[in-house]
C-alpha positions as CSV (number, residue, x, y, z in Angstrom):
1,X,34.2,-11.7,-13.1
2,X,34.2,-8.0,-11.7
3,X,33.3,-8.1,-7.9
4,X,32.0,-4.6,-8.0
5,X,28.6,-5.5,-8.4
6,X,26.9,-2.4,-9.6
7,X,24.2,-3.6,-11.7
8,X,21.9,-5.7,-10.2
9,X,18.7,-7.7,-11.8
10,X,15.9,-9.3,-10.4
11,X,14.3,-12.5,-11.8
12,X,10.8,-12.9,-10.5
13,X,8.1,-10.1,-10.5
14,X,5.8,-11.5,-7.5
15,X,5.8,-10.7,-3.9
16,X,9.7,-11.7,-2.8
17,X,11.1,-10.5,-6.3
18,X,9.7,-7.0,-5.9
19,X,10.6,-6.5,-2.2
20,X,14.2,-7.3,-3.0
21,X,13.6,-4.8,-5.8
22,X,13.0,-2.5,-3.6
23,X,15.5,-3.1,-1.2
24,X,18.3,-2.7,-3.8
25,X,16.8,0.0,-4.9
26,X,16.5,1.4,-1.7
27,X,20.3,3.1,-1.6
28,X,19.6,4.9,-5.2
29,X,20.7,2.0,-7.3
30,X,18.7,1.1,-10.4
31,X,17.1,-2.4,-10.5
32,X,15.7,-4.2,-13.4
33,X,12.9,-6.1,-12.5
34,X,11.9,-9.2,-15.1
35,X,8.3,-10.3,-14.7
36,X,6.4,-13.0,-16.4
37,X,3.0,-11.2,-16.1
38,X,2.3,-8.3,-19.0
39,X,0.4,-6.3,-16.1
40,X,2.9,-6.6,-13.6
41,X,5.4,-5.1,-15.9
42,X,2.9,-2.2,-16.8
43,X,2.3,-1.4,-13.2
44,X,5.6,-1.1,-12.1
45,X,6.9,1.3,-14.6
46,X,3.8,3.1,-15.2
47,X,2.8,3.8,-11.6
48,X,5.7,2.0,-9.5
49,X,2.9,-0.4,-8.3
50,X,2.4,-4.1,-7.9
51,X,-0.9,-4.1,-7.2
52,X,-0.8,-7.6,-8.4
53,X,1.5,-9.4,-5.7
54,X,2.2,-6.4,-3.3
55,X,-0.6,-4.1,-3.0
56,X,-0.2,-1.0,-1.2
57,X,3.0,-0.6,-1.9
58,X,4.6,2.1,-2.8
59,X,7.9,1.4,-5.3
60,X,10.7,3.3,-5.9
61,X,11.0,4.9,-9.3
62,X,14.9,3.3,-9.7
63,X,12.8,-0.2,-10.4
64,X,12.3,-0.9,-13.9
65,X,10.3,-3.5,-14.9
66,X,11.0,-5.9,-18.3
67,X,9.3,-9.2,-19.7
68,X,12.6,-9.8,-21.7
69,X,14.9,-12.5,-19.8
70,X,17.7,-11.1,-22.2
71,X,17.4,-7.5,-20.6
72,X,19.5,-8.6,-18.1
73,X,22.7,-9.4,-19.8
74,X,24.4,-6.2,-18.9
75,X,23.4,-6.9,-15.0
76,X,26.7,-7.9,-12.7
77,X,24.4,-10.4,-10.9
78,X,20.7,-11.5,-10.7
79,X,18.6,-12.0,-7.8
80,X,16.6,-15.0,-9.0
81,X,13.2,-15.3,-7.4
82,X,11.0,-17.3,-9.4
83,X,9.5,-20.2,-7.9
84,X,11.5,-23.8,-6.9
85,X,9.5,-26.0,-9.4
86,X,10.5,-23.4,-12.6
87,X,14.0,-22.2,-11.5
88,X,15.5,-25.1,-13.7
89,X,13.0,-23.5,-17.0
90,X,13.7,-19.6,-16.1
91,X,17.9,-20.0,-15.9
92,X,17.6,-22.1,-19.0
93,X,16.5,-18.6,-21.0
94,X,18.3,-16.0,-18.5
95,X,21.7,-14.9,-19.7
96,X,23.4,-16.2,-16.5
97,X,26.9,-16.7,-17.9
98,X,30.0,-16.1,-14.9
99,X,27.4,-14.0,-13.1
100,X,26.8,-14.4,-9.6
101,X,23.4,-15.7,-9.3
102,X,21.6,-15.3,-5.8
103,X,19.0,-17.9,-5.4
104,X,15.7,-17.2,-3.6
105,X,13.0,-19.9,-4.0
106,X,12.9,-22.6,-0.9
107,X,12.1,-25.9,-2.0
108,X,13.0,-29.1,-3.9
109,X,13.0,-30.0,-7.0
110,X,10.3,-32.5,-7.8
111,X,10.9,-35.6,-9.8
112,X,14.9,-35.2,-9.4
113,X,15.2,-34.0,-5.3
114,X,17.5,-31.4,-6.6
115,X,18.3,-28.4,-4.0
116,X,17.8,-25.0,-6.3
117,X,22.0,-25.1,-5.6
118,X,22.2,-28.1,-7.9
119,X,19.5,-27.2,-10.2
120,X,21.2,-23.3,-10.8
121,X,24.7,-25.5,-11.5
122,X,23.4,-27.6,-14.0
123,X,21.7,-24.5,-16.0
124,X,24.4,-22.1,-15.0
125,X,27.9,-24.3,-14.7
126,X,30.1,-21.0,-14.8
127,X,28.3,-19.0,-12.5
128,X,28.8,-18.3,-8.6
129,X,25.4,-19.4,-6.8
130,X,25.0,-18.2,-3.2
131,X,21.3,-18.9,-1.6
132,X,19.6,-15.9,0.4
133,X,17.2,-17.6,2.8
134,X,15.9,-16.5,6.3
135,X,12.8,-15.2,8.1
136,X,11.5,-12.6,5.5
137,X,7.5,-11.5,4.9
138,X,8.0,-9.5,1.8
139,X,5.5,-6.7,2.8
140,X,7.6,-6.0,5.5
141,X,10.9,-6.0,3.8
142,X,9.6,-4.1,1.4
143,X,8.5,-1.2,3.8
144,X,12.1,-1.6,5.2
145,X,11.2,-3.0,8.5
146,X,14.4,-4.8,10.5
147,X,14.9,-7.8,8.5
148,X,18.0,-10.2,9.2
149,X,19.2,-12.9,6.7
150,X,21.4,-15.6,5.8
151,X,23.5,-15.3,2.3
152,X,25.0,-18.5,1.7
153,X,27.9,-19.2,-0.8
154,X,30.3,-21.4,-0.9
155,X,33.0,-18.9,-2.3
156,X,33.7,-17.1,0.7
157,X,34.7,-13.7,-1.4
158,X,31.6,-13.6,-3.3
159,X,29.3,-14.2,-0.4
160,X,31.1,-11.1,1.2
161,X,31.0,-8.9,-2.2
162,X,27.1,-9.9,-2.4
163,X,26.4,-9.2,1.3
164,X,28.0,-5.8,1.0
165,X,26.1,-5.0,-2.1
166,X,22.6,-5.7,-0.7
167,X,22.9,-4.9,2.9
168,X,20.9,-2.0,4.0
169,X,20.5,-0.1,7.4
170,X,17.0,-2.2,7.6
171,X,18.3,-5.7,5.8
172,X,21.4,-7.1,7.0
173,X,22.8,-10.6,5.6
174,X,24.5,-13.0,8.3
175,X,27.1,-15.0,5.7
176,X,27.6,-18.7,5.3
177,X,29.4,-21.1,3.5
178,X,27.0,-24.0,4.4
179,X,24.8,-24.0,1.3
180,X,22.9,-26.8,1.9
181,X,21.8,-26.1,5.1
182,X,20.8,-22.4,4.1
183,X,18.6,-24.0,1.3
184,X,17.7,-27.2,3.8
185,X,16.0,-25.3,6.1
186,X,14.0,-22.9,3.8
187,X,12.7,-25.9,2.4
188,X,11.9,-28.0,5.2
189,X,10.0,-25.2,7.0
190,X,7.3,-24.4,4.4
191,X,6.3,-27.8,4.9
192,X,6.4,-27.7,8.6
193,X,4.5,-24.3,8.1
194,X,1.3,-26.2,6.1
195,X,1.2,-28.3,9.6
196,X,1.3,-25.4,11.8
197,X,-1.6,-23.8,9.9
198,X,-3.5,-27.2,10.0
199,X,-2.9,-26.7,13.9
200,X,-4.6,-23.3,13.7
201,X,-7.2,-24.2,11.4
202,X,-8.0,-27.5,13.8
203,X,-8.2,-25.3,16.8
204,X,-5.6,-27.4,18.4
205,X,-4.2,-24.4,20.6
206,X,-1.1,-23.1,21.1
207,X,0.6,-26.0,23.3
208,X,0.4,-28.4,19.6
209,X,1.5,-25.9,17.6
210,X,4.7,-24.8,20.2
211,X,5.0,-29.1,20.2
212,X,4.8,-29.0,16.6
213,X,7.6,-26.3,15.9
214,X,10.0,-28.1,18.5
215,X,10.0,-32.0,16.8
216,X,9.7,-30.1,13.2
217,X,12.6,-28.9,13.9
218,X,14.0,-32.0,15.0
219,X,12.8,-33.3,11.7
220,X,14.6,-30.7,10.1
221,X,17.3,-31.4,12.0
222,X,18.0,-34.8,11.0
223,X,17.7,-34.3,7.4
224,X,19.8,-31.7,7.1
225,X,22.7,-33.6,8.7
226,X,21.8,-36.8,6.4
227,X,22.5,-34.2,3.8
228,X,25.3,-32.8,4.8
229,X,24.2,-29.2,6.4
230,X,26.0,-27.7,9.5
231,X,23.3,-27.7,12.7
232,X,24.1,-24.3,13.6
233,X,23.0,-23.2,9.7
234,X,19.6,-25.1,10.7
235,X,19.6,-23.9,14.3
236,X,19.7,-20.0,12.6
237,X,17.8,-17.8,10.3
238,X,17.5,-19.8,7.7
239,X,16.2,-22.7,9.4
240,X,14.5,-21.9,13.3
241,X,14.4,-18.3,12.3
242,X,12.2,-19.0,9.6
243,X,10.4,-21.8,10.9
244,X,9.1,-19.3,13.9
245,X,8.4,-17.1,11.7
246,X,5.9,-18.9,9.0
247,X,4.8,-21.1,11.8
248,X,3.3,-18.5,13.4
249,X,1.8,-16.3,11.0
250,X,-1.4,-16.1,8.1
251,X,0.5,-13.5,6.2
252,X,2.5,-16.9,5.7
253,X,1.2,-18.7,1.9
254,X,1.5,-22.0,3.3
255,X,0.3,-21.2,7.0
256,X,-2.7,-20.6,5.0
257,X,-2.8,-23.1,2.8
258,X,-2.8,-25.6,6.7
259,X,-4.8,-23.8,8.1
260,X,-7.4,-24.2,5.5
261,X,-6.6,-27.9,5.6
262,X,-7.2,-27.8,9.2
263,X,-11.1,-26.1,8.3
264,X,-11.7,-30.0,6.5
265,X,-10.9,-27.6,2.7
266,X,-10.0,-30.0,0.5
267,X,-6.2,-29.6,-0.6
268,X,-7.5,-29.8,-4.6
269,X,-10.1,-26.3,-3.4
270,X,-7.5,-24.4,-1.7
271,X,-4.6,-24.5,-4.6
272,X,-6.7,-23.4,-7.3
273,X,-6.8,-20.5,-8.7
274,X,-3.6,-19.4,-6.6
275,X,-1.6,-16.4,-7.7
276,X,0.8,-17.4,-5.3
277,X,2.6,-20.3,-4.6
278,X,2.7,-21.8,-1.5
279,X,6.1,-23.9,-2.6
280,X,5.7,-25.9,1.0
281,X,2.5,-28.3,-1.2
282,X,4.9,-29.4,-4.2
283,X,8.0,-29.7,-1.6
284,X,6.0,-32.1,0.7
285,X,6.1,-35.5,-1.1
286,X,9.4,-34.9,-2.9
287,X,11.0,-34.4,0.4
288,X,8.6,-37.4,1.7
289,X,10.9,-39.7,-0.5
290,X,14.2,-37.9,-0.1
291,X,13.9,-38.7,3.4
292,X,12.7,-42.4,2.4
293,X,16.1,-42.4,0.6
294,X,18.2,-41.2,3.4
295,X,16.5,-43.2,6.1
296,X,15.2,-40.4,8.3
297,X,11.9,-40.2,10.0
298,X,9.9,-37.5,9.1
299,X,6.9,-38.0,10.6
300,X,5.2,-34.6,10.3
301,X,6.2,-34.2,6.9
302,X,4.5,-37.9,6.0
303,X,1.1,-36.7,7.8
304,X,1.2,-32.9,5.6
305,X,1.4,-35.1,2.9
306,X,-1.2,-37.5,3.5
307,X,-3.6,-34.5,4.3
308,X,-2.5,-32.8,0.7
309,X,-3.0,-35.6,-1.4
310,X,-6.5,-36.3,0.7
311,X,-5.7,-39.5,1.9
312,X,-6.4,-38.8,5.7
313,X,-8.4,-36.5,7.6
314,X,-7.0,-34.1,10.5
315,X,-8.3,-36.0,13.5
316,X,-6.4,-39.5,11.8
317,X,-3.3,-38.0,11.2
318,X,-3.3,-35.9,14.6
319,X,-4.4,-39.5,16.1
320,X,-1.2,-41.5,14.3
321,X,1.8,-38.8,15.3
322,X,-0.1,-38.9,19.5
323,X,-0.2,-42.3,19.0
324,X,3.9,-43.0,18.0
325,X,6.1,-45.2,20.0
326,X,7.6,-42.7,22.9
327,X,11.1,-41.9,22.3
328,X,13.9,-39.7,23.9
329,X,14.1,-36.4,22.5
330,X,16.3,-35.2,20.4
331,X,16.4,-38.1,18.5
């Protein structure tokens, strides 16, 4: 495998795939973007536009846009962007081969708890994976504001040879080796975001919501070390970071999706129809169980799932977690 690098493809055509589109494409390189959707393919090479997923956004003419998965065989590496529950379906047709592949959906697998890690192993065995997770609003990484990451791979000389390929004066990658924390916290916090938005949407003020971030954390916390992550990966940008981040925020998909829980919209009203995904609803019961399995307490993450399936209403499940045995904290 060549560690120069020089061609790059993105898998993915929504919001996150055509920010980090742009950001590759920000130093002169070309980028080929693959998108599912005829019209977002259109767009971006006709008038280097994705009105569909990132309006008013101006894209650099370097990004070239394809619907053909086999395209990207003559790519060094692919930034693969498509969402947790169809990563497994979407490597399956890619030409992955030894190339690295950088993995961008946060979440977990449903029906086998796989981390996107395992799932990119299984589809890809001869391939590198690293995992680039962190606080990140694609509008603004697309506009190059300040953005600070975490690139996680286990082979210490690919994460470097990645991390020098994509950084940019406005996007700079922190490296790792800890994959499963990197992809831990990702996960974890989209869930813990739906709550924070159900806090919002409740009117519960900013004391629940600041109370909420802290022991979601805490539940983060004690997965990711059940699972073998390092604390300081969860304590960083791809764990706090980007639990402040989504926790605080409506530009955040599954802020929104809370914080129309929190209004009394039914779960089944607010996910149709969606464009995009708020991964945080079909993370919720599989991590539910993967905590089961591993014995941790995740209390938060029980009540987000009780309020997406509609078995309980805000003021019960706000009622059950005030209502818990008191405890010492940080445990």
């Amino acid at each position: 495998m060549s560690m120069a690098l020089e061609r790059l493809g993105v898998i993915g055509g929504g919001a996150w795939g055509t920010a980090m589109a742009q950001v590759i494409a920000s130093d002169g390189s070309d980028v080929l973007l693959w998108a599912r959707e005829t019209e977002v393919v259109e767009a971006v090479n006709a008038d280097h536009a994705n009105p569909l997923f990132l309006p008013n956004v101006p894209l650099s003419d370097r990004i070239r846009a394809t619907g053909d998965l086999g395209a990207l065989a003559d790519c060094d590496a692919l930034v693969v962007v498509a969402p947790a529950q169809f990563l497994g379906a979407v490597l399956a047709e890619a030409p992955c081969g030894d190339r690295p592949l950088v993995l961008c959906a946060k979440g977990i697998e449903a029906g086998t708890q796989r981390l996107m890690s395992e799932v990119a192993a299984d589809a890809a065995p001869a391939a590198p994976i690293a995992v680039l997770s962190g606080p990140t609003f694609a509008h603004e990484v697309a506009a190059g504001h300040p953005t600070a990451i975490t690139l996680a791979c286990a082979d210490e000389a690919v994460g470097l040879a990645l991390a020098e390929r994509l950084r940019r004066p406005g996007f700079r990658p922190y490296l790792s080796q800890d994959v499963v924390g990197a992809e831990i916290g990702g996960a974890v916090k989209n869930v813990l975001a739906i709550a924070c938005g159900v806090v919002e949407g409740a009117g519960l003020g900013q004391n629940a919501r600041a109370a909420l971030i802290s022991r979601g954390f805490a539940e983060m916390t004690r997965f990711g070390l059940a699972r073998g992550a390092r604390a300081e990966t969860l304590a960083g940008l791809s764990g706090l970071g980007d639990l402040v981040l989504t926790c605080s925020s409506s530009s955040s998909r599954n802020f929104s999706l809370g914080k129309g829980l929190g209004q009394g919209i039914p779960a089944a009203d607010l996910l149709r129809d969606r464009r995009t995904v708020a991964e945080g609803a079909a993370t919720a019961p599989v991590l539910a169980d993967a905590a089961r399995a591993a014995a941790v307490d995740m209390p938060i993450v029980d009540a987000v799932c009780a309020l997406l399936a509609g078995q309980a209403m805000v003021s019960e499940v706000v009622t059950a977690l005030l209502s818990r045995p008191l405890k010492q904290e940080g445990r």
